[in-house]
C-alpha positions in Angstrom: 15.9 -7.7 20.0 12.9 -8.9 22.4 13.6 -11.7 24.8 12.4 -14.6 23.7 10.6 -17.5 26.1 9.9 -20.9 25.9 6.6 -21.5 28.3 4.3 -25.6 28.4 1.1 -26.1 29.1 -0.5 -22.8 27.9 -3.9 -24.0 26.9 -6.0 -22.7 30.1 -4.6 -21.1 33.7 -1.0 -20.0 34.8 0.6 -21.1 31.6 -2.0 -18.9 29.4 -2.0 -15.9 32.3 1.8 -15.8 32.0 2.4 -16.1 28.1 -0.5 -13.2 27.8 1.5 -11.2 30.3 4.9 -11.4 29.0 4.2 -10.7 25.7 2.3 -7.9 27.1 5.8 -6.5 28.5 7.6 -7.2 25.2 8.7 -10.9 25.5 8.7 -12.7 22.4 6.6 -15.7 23.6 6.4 -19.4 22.4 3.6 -20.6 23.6 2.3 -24.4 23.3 0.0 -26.8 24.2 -0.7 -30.4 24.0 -3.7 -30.4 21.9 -3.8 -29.2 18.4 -7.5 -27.1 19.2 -5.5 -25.3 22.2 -2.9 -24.5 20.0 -5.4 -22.8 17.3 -6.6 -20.9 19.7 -3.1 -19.2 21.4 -2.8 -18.5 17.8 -5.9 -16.6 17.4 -4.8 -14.5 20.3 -1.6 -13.5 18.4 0.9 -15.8 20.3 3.5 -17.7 18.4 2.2 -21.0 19.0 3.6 -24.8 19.0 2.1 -28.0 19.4 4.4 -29.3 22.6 3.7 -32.5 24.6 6.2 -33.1 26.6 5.5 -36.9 27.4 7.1 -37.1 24.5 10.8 -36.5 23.3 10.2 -36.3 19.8 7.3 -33.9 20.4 9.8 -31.5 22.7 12.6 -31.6 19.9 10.4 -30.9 16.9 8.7 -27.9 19.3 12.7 -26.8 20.3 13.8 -26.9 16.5 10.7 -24.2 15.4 11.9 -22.0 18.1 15.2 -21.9 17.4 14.6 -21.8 13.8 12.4 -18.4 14.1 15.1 -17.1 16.8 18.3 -17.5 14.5 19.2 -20.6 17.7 19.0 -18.4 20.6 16.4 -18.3 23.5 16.6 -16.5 26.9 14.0 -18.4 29.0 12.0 -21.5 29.1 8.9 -22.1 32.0 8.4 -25.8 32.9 4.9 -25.2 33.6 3.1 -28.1 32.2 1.8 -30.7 34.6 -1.5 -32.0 36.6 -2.3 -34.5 39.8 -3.1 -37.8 40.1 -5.8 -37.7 43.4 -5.4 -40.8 45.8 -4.6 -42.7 48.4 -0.6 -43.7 48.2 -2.1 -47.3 48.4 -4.5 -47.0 45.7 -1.7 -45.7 43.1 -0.3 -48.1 40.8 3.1 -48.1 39.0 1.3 -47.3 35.6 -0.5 -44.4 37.9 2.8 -43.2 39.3 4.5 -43.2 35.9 1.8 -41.3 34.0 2.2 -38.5 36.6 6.3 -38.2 36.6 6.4 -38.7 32.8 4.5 -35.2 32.1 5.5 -33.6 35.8 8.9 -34.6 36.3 10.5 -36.3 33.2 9.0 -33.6 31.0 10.3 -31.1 32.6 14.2 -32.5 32.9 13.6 -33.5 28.9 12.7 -30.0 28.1 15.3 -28.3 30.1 18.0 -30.8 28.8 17.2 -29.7 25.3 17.4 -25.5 26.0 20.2 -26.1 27.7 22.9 -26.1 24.9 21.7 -23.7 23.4 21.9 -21.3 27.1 25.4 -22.5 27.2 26.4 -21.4 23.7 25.0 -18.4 24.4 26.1 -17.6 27.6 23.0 -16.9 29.6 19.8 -18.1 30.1 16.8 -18.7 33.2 14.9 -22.0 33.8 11.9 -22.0 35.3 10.1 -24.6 37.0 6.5 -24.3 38.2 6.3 -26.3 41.4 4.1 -26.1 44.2 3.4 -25.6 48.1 3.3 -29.3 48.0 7.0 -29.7 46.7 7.6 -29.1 50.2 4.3 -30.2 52.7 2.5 -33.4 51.7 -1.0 -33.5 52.2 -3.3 -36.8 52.0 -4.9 -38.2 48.7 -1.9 -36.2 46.8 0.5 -38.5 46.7 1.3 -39.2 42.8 1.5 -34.8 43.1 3.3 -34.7 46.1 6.3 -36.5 45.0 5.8 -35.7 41.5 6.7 -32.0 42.9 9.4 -32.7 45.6 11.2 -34.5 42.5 10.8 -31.4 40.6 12.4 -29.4 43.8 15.4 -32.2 43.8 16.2 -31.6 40.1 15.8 -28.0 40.2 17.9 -27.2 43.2 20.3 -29.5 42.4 20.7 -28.2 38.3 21.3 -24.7 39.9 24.4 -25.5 41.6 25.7 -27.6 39.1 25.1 -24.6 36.4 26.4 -22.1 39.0 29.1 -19.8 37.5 27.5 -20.5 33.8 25.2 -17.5 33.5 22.4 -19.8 33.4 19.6 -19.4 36.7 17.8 -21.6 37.7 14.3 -20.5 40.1 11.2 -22.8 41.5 7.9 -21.0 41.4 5.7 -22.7 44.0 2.1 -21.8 44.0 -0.5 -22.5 46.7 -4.1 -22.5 45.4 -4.5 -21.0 42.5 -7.6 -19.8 39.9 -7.8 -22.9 37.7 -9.1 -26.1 35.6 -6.8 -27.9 38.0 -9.4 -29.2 40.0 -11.6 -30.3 36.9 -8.5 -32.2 35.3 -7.2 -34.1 38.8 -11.2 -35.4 38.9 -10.8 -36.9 35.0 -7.0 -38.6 36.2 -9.5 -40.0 39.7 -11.9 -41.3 37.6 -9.3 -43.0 35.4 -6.4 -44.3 37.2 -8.0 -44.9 41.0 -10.6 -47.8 41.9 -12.8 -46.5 44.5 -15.0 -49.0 45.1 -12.4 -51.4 46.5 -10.4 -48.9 48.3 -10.8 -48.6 52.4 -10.4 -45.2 51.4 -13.8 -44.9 49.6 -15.7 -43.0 52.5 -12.8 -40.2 52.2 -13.2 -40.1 48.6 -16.6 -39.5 48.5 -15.5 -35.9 50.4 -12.5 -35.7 47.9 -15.1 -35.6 45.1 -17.1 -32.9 46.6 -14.2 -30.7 47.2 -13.0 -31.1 44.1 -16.9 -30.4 42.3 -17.3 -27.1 44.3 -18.0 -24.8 42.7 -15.8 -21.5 43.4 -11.8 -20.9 45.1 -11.0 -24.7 45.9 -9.3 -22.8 49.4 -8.9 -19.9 51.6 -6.5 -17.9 49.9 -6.9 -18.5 46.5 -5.7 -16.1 44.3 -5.6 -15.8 40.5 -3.3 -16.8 37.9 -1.9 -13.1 37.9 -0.2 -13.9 41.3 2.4 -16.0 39.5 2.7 -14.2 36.6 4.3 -11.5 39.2 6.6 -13.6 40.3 7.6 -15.4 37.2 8.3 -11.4 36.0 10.3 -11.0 38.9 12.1 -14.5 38.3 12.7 -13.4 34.7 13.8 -9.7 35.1 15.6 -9.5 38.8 19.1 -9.1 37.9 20.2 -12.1 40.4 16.8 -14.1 41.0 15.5 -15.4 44.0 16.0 -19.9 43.9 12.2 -19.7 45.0 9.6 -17.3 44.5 6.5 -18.5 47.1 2.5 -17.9 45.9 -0.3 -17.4 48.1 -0.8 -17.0 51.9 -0.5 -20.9 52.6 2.8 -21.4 50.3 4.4 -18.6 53.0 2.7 -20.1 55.8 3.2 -23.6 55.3 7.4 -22.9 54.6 7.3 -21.6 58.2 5.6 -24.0 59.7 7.5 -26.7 58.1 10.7 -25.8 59.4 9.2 -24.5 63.3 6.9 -27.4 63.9 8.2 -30.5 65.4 6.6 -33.4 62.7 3.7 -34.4 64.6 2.8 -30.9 65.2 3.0 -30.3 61.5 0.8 -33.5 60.3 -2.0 -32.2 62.3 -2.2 -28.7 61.2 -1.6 -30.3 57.4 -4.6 -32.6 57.8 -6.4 -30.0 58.9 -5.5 -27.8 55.9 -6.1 -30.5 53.1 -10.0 -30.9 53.5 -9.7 -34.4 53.0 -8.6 -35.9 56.4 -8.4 -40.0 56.6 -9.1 -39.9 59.9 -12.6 -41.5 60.2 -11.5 -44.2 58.1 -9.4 -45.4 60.9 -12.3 -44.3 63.7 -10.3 -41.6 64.8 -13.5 -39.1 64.6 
């Protein structure tokens, strides 16, 4: 019997690079999406496909139920992938803002997990995956809402692998740098909706923000393509004993080092420097 995965968010990106490749090396893969046209067209691929929001907990347990039902209530893996950024100034995000990114990045990922896990226990085994980020661990400027969105995901994650230590459940963190993607595309939509510019005494850094995030091309040095985490969400899924994180892309590597070698201070600079969207001559320090 093929093992069978649970993977969000497979519309575009890492989520459809990863359910393409599993099923590729014999995974039975559930692939879903939010929209019903995204779903149609994982279909047409030949993917077993659900319609999954999970903002939503009667979406997740409808999704959970067709699963199970077509596995006779068993399932090896799920990969919390789904998710997105809010761009912004800390200052310029309101609770509504805030909320709207932890309800898809954060609570949909715990409300998802929670309902897989029973069915792990029953069985005996299981891996849960959670698709983080270099910035679950280094904030950069104007990602705030992401930034904590994905050090919250870290919390849950590390913490839910000691608590299901000695259950033959695993729990890994795959944490991407930059990646191939609509990423960019999608964080200038949740901008234009959730962030007034004009007010802001951030408004001349935004106006950089918005032409980083309309380039055309690798948003940053490094970039690699969605294959790159496929590899290591393989290698979180097949190693024997796997890895609690599984780092993606030059800067995810580089930045881990520097974050725990660099006094703070040091550290800000060199991440202010990285982010392409410094404050600084807001405050008249260029």
């Amino acid at each position: 019997m093929p093992r069978s995965i649970l993977i969000s968010g497979c519309s575009t990106g890492i989520g459809l690079c990863v359910a393409r490749g599993l099923a590729l090396r014999g995974w039975r893969v559930f692939a879903t999406a939010r929209q019903t046209d995204d779903v149609d067209s994982l279909a047409a691929e030949g993917l077993t496909a659900f319609q999954l929001d999970v903002a939503g907990d009667a979406s997740i347990r409808a999704c959970v139920a067709k699963v199970l039902a077509q596995t006779g209530g068993r399932l090896d893996a799920v990969f919390n992938n789904a998710g997105f950024g809010v761009p912004g100034a800390v200052e310029d995000l309101s609770r509504e803002a805030m909320r709207h990114q932890f309800e898809t990045n954060v609570f949909g990922s715990l409300a998802l997990t929670r309902a897989v896990l029973p069915v792990m226990r029953k069985q005996g085994h299981g891996r849960v995956l959670f698709n983080s980020s270099v910035l679950g661990f280094a904030a950069m400027p104007y990602r705030g809402a992401y930034n904590a969105s994905k050090f919250a995901l870290e919390g849950l994650a590390d913490t839910l692998r000691l608590e299901l230590e000695g259950s033959g459940i695993a729990v890994a963190l795959i944490e991407p740098g930059p990646i191939t993607s609509r990423f960019r595309a999608n964080a200038q939509m949740q901008f234009d909706h959730w962030i007034d510019e004009g007010s802001s005494a951030h408004a001349p850094a935004y106006t950089a923000m918005r032409a980083r995030l309309a380039k055309p091309g690798p948003a940053a040095p490094f970039t690699l393509p969605p294959e790159s985490v496929l590899a290591a969400v393989v290698a979180a899924l097949e190693a024997h004993r796997p890895a609690a994180r599984y780092r993606v892309t030059v800067p995810t590597h580089l930045f881990w080092w520097l974050k725990h070698l660099l006094p703070t201070r040091l550290l800000d600079l060199v991440l202010l420097r990285a982010s392409g969207d410094e404050p600084g001559h807001v405050y008249g320090r260029k």
